[in-house]
C-alpha positions in Angstrom: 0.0 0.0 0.0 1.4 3.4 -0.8 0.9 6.8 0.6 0.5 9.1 -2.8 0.8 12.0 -0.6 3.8 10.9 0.9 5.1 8.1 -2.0 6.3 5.8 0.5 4.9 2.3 2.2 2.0 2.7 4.3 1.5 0.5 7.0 -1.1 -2.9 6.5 -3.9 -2.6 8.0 -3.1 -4.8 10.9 -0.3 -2.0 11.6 3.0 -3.7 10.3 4.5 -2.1 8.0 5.5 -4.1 4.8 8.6 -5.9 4.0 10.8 -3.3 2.2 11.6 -3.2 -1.5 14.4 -4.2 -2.7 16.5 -3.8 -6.0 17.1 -7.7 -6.1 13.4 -8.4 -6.1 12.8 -5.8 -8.8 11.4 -6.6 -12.2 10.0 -4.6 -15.4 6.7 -5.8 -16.5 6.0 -5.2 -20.6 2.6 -6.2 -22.1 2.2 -6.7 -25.7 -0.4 -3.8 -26.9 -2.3 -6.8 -27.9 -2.4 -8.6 -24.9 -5.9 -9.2 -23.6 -5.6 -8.1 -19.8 -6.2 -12.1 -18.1 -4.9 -14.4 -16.5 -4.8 -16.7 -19.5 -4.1 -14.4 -22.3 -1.7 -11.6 -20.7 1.3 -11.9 -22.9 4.6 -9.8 -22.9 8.0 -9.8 -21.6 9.8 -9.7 -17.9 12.9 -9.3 -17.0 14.7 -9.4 -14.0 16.5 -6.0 -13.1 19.5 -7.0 -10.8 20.4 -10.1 -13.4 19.1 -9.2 -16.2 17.6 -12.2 -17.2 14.6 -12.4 -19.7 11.9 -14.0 -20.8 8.3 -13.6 -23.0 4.9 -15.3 -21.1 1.9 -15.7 -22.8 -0.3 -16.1 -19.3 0.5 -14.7 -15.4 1.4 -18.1 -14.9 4.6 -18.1 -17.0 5.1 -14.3 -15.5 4.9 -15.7 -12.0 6.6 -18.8 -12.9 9.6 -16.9 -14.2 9.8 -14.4 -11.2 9.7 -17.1 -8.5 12.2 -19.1 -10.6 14.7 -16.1 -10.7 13.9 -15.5 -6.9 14.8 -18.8 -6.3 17.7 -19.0 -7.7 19.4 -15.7 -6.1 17.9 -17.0 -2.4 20.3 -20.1 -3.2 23.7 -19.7 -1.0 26.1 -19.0 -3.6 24.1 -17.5 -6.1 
């Protein structure tokens, strides 16, 4: 949740405030000016800003497939 007045994190609801962001958990988002907007039909490109590794996705799936992939991999000790 963000504070527009303020642009930063608001806190939940509950009153925690949310994990930060951080530039190894960032990714661009492109979708294809074609790309019907659901969950079985979004289609573009990803790619991961701290790697930059790539991919197209057709569906959120592959999009959330590919970012928890990349996630995984950096989380790995040694990676």
């Amino acid at each position: 949740m963000v504070d527009e007045e303020k642009g930063a994190a608001a806190s939940s609801p509950d009153g925690r405030l949310p994990a930060p962001l951080t530039p190894d958990r960032a990714f661009v988002v492109q979708v294809r000016q074609s790309s019907a907007l659901t969950p079985e039909a979004l289609s573009g490109r990803v790619e991961h800003i701290v790697s930059g590794r790539a991919t197209s996705f057709t569906s959120v799936g592959e999009l959330l497939g590919f970012m928890e992939q990349t996630l995984s991999r950096r989380e790995e000790p040694g990676a």
